[in-house]
C-alpha positions as CSV (number, residue, x, y, z in Angstrom):
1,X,28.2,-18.8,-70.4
2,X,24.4,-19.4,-69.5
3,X,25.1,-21.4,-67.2
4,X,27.7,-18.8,-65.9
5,X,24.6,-16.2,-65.9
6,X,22.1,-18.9,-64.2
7,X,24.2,-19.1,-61.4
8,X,24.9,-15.7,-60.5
9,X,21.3,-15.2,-61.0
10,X,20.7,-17.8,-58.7
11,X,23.3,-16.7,-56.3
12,X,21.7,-13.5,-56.2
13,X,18.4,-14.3,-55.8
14,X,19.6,-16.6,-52.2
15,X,21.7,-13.6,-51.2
16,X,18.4,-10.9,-51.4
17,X,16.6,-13.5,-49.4
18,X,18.9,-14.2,-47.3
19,X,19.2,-10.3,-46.2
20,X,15.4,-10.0,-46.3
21,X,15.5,-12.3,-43.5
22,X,17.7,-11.1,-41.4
23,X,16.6,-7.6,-41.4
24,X,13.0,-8.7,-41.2
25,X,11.3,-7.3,-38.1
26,X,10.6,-10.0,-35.5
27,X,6.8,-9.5,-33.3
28,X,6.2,-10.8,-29.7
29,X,3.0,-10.7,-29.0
30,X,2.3,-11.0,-25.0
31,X,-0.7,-12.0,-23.2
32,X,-0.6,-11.9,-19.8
33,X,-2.5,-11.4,-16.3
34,X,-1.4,-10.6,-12.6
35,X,-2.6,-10.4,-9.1
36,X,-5.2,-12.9,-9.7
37,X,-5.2,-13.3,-6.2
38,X,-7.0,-16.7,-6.1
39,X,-10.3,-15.1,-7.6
40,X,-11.0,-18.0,-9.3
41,X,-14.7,-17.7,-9.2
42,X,-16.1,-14.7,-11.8
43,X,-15.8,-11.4,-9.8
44,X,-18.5,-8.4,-9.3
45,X,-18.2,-4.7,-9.7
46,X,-16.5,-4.5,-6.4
47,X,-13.5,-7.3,-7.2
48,X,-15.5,-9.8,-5.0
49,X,-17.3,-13.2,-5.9
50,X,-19.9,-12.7,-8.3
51,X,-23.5,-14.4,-6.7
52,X,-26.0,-15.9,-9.3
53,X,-28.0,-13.4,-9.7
54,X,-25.4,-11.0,-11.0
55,X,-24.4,-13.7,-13.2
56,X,-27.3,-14.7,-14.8
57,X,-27.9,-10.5,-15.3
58,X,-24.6,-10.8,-17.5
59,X,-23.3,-8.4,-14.4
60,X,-20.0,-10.5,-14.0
61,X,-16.3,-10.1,-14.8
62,X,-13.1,-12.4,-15.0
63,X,-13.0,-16.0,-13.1
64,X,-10.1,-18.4,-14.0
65,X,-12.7,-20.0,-16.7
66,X,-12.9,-16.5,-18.7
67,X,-9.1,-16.3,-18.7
68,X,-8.8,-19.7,-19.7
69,X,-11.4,-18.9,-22.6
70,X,-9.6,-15.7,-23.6
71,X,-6.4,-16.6,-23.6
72,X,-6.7,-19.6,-25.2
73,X,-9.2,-18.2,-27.8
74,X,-6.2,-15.1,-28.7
75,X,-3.2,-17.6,-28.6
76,X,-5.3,-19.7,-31.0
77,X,-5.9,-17.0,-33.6
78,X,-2.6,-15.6,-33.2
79,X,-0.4,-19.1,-33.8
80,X,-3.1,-19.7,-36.6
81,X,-1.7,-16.2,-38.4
82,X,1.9,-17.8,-37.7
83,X,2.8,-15.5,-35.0
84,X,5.2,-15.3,-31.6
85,X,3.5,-15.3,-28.9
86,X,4.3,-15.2,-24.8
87,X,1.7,-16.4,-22.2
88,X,3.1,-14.6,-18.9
89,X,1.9,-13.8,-15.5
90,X,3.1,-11.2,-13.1
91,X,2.7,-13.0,-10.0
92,X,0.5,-13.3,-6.8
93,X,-1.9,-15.7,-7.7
94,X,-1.7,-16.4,-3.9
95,X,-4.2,-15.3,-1.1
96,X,-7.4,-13.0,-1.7
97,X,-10.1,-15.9,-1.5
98,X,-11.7,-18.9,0.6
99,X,-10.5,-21.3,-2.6
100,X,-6.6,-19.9,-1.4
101,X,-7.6,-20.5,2.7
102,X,-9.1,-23.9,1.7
103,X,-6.4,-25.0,-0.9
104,X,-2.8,-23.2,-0.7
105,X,-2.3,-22.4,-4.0
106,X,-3.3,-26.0,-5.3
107,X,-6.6,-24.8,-7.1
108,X,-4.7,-21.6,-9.0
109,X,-2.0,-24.0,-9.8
110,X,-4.3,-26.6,-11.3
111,X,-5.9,-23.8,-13.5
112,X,-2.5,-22.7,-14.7
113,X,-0.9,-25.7,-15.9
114,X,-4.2,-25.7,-17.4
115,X,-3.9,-22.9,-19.6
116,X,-0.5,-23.0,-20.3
117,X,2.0,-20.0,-19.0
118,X,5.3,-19.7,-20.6
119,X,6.3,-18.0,-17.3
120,X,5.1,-17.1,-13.9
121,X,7.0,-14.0,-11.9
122,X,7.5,-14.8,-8.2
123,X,4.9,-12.1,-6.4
124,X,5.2,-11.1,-2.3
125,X,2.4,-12.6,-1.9
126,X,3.7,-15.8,-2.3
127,X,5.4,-15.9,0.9
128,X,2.6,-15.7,2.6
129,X,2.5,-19.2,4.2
130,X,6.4,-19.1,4.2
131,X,8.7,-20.8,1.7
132,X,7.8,-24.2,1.7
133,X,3.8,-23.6,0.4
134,X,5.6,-21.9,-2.9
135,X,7.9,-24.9,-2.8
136,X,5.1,-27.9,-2.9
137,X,3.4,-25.2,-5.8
138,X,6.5,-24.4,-8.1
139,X,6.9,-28.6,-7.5
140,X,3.5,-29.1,-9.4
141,X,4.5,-26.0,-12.1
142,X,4.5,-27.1,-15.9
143,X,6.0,-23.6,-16.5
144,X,9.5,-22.0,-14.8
145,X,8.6,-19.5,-11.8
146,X,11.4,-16.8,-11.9
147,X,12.8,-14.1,-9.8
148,X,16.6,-13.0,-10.3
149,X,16.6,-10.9,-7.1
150,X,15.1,-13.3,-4.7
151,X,18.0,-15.4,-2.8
152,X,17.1,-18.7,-1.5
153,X,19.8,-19.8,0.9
154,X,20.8,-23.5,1.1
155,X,19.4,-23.9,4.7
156,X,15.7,-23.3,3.0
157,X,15.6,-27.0,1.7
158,X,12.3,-27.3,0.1
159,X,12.8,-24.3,-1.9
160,X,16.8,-24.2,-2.4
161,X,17.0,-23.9,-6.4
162,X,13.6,-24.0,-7.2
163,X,13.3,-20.6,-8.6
164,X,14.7,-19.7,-11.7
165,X,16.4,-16.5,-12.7
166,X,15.3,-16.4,-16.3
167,X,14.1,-18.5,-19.1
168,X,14.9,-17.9,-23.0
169,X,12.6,-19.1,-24.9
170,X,13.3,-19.7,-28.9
171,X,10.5,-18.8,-31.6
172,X,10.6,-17.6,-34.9
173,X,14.5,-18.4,-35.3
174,X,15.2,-15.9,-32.3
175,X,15.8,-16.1,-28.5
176,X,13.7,-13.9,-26.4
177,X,15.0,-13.7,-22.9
178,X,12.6,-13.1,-19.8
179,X,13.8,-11.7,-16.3
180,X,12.1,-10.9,-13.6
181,X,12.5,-9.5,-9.8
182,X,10.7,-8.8,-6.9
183,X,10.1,-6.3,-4.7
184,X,12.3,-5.9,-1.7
185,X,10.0,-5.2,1.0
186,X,9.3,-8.5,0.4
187,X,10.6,-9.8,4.2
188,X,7.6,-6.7,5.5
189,X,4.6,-7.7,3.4
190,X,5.0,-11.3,3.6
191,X,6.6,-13.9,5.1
192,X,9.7,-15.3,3.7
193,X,11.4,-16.5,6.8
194,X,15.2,-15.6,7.9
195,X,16.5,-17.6,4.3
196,X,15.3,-15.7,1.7
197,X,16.6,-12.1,0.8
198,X,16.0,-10.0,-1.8
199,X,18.8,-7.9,-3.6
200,X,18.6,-4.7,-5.4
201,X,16.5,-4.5,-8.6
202,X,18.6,-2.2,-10.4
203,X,21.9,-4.3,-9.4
204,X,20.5,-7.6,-9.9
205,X,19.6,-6.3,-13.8
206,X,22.1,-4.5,-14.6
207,X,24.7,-7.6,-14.0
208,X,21.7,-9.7,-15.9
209,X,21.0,-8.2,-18.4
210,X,24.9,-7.5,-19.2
211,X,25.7,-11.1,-19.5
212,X,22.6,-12.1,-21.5
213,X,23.7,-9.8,-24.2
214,X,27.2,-11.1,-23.8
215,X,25.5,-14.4,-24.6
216,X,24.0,-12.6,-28.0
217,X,21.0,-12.3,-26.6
218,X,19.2,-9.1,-27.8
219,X,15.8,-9.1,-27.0
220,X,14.6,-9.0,-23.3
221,X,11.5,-8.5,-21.2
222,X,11.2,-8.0,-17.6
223,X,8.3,-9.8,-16.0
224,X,8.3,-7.8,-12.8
225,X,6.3,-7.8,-9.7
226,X,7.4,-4.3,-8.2
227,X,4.8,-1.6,-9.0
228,X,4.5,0.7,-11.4
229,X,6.0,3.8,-10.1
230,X,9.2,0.8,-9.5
231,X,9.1,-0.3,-13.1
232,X,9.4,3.5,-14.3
233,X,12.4,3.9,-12.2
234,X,14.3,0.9,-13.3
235,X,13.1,1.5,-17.1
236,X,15.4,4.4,-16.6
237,X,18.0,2.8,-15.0
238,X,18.8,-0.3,-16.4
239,X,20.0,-0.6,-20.7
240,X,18.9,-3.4,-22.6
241,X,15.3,-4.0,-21.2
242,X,12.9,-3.8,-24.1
243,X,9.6,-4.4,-22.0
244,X,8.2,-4.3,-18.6
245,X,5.2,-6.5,-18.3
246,X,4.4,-5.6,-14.4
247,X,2.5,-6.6,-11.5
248,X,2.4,-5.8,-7.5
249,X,0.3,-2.1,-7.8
250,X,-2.9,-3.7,-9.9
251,X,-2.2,-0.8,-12.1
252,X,-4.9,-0.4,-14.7
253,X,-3.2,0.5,-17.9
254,X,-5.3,1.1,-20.9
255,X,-6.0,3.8,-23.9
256,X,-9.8,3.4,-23.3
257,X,-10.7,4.1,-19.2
258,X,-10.3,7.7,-18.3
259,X,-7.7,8.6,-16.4
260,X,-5.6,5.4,-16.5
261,X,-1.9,5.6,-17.3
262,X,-1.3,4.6,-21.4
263,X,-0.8,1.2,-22.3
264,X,2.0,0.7,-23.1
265,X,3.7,3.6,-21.0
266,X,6.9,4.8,-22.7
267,X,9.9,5.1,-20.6
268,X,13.1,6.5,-22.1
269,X,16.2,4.4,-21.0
270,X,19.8,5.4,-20.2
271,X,20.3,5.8,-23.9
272,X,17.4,7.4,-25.1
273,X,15.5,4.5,-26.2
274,X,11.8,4.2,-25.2
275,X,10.6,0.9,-22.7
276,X,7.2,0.2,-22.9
277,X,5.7,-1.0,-19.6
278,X,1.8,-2.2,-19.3
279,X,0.3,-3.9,-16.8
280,X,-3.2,-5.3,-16.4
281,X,-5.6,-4.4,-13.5
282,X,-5.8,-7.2,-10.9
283,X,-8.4,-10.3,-9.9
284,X,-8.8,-11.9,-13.2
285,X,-10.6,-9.1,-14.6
286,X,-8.3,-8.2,-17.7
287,X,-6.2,-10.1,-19.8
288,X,-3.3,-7.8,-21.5
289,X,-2.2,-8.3,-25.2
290,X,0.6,-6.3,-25.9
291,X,2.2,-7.0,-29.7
292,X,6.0,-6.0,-29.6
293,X,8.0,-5.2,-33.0
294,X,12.1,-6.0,-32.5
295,X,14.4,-4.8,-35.6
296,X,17.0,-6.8,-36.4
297,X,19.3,-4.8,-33.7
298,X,16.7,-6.0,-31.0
299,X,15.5,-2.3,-31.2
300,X,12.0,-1.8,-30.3
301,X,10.4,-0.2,-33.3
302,X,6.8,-0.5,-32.2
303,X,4.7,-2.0,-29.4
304,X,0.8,-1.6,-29.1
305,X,-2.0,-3.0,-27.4
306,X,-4.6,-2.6,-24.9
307,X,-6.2,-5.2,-22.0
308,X,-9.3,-7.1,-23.1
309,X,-12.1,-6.9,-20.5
310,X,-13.3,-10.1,-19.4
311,X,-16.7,-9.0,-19.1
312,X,-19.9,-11.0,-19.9
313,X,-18.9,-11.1,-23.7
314,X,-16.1,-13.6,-22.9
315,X,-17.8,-17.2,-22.5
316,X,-16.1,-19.0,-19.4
317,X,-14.8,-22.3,-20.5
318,X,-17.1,-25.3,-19.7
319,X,-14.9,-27.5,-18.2
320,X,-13.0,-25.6,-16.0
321,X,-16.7,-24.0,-14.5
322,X,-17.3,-27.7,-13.8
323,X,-14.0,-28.0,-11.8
324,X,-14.7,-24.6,-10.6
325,X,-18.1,-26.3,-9.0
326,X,-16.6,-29.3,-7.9
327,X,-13.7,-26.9,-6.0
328,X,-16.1,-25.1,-4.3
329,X,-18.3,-27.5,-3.2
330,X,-16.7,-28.1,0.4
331,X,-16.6,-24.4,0.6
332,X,-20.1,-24.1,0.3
333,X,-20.5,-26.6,2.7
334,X,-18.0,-24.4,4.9
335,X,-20.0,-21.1,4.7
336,X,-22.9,-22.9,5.6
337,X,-21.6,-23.9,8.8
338,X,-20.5,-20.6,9.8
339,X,-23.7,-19.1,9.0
340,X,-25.5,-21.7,11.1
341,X,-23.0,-21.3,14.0
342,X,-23.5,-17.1,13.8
């Protein structure tokens, strides 16, 4: 008889665990970045290289070293507390710098396999030495490049099957899937060539997102590089898109700066449930951390956050300042000539 009693006690005590576990809410929290634009040097006031002067006045934002430092520093603390996180980047890290003329994407590359992206969303910008300069960089990528809407025909060799139309990534028992598309005026702001077409946004996700959650799959974030005022529209389009984490309109999004749109925005979907879309500025000067609460449904229950200024506070990393240095040298060397030649 007590042993009777011990082991429905027992049995009892597994089951309420066992349902405490699978109703538990499940948090993603996001860091992420886009249009860099190849500012890998800090930047001033006006989103251009940041001289010495301004430097040593503490008058300096962002520079791939401060986003290294930053996002390393709120991954850190975040894992340490035993939580999900997503490092994830909106595209165009591509042209807006001499280290881009001088290096093709090689430098902004080198930075992000340094820091360690669990993502990287195809941007327009991209294109804009043709297909084969995005092939040699998603090559030397230690993270999946994705856009579902961009086509790569078989004739475009180097790039044929190179970029991915999603990833799922698995953390805390659960499988968080991440889209992402592109805008489709792609072929007039850059230069794709004749093989690469883009297909509707709202198409292309619909048919996505339909078979992820045919695959069980309830919990799904759109890394998009398409705007804001795009992202709104296709929040309202598309079911089954829990996030937007955006790119393309270097959107500042924040619950601080006057005037700027909320961060997160709320959309309401096709059913009535809200999407919350942020976005993060441009040229390395913020780093978004949005923290996103799923119930058990894959529901979004709550999602807060707000980008972290990468102003003189934030320490650039050591290392990569060296590389930084070592980088720029022959561009130095560059502007001198032109300045002699003028």
């Amino acid at each position: 008889m007590k042993r009777t009693a011990l082991t429905i006690a027992l049995s009892a005590s597994v089951l309420a665990i066992s349902a405490a576990q699978a109703f538990a809410d499940f948090t993603v929290n996001i860091l992420h970045i886009n249009d860099l634009h190849s500012r890998i040097e800090a930047i001033n006031k006006y989103d251009s290289t940041c001289g010495e002067k301004d430097e040593a006045e503490g008058k300096c934002f962002g520079g791939v070293a401060r986003v290294h430092s930053k996002i390393n520093e709120r991954r850190d603390a975040l894992k340490g507390e035993g939580k999900n996180v997503l490092v994830l980047d909106a595209g165009d890290q591509f042209q807006g710098s001499l280290f881009y003329s001088t290096y093709k994407g090689k430098a902004a590359l080198e930075f992000m396999n340094g820091i360690g992206f669990d993502a990287m969303a195809v941007g327009n910008h991209e294109f804009d030495d043709g297909p084969d300069v995005l092939a040699t960089f998603i090559d030397g990528a230690k993270f999946p490049v994705i856009s579902g809407n961009t086509l790569v025909g078989a004739n475009e060799k180097n790039l044929a099957g190179k970029v991915k139309e999603h990833v799922i990534s698995e953390m805390g028992g659960q499988k968080v899937a991440i889209l992402s598309v592109l805008a489709t005026d792609t072929d007039e702001t850059s230069s794709p060539g004749d093989n690469v077409l883009f297909g509707d946004e709202v198409a292309y996700l619909k048919d996505a997102v339909a078979k992820l959650e045919a695959e069980g799959i309830n919990k799904i974030i759109l890394l998009s590089h398409v705007g804001l005022p795009r992202d709104r529209e296709i929040a309202a389009a598309v079911s089954g898109i829990d996030v937007i984490v955006g790119g393309h309109s270097h959107t500042l999004m924040s619950n601080t700066v006057e005037g700027a749109p909320k961060y997160p925005e709320m959309v309401k979907n096709p059913d009535g449930k809200d999407v919350p879309i942020v976005q993060a500025y441009a040229y390395s000067k913020y780093v978004g951390e949005l923290a996103v609460t799923f119930d058990d449904a894959g529901n979004v229950t709550e999602a807060k956050g707000d980008p972290i200024l990468l102003d003189a506070s934030v320490t650039p990393d050591a290392g990569v300042l060296a590389r930084i240095k070592e980088l720029g040298a022959p561009i130095e060397e560059l502007k001198k000539k032109e300045v002699g030649a003028a």
